[in-house]
C-alpha positions, 0 to 999 in steps of 0.5 A: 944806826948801830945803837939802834939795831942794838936796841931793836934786838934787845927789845925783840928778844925781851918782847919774844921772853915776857910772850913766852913766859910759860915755857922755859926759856932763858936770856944771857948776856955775856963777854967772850975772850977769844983766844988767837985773836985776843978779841974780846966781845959781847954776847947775846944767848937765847935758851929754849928748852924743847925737852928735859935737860936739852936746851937750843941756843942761838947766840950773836956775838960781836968781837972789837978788833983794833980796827975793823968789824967782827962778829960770830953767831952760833946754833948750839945745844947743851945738855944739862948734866945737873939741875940744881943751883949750880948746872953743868951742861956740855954743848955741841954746835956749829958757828959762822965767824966774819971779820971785816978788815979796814986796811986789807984791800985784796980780801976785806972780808973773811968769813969761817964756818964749823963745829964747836963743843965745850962745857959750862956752869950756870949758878942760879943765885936768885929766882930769876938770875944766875952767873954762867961761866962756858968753855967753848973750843973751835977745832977748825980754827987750830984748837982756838976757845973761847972762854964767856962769862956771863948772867943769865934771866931765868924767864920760866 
């Protein structure tokens, strides 16, 4: 069941690029590492740019624990400082994290919410592919990161 979802976000995230390919729109797929927890994930980002240099986006990413679930989505917004190959933004956002635990019964399920801030790069090596490294910082969970690594689809 989970492969499936899987495959049903990814083609409904394809299907919702290949329609908008006139605006500027991006897709990422990335690995996150998060500090504190030492979970390391996988991440899901689609990038819309309503105006100039601003972009929205929404990630999901799911963390693999020992044992049990976890998973984080984001509503960011980056600034973009540069627009040449190389692009350093500053992002600003707010986050949901869960975590489902197998082997505690009094609270099996844990779930956090706040604001987060960073930066990152994006080297756009070829017309329609890029590598994106990003900081992220988590202040209400005691100055926890997240560090992601990543290739970006330029769909535009």
């Amino acid at each position: 069941m989970k492969k499936i979802c899987f495959i049903f976000l990814f083609l409904c995230l394809w299907n919702i690029g290949q329609a908008q390919i006139e605006g500027q729109y991006r897709f990422q797929y990335g690995h996150d590492f998060s500090t504190g927890t030492d979970y390391l994930g996988v991440n899901f980002v689609g990038e819309y740019f309503p105006v100039d240099n601003v972009s929205f986006a929404p990630s999901f990413s799911v963390y693999l624990p020992k044992t049990g679930k976890a998973s984080q989505i984001d509503l960011t917004g980056r600034y973009y400082f540069t627009e040449d190959d190389l692009q350093a933004y500053g992002l600003l956002g707010y986050g949901f994290y869960r975590r489902r635990s197998e082997f505690d019964r009094q609270d099996p399920l844990r779930g956090a919410s706040g604001v987060h801030f960073g930066g990152g790069a994006l080297y756009r090596f070829l017309e329609v592919l890029g590598l994106n490294g990003e900081v992220k910082v988590q202040p209400q969970y005691g100055g926890r990161f997240n560090v992601k690594l990543g290739v970006s689809y330029f769909i535009n």
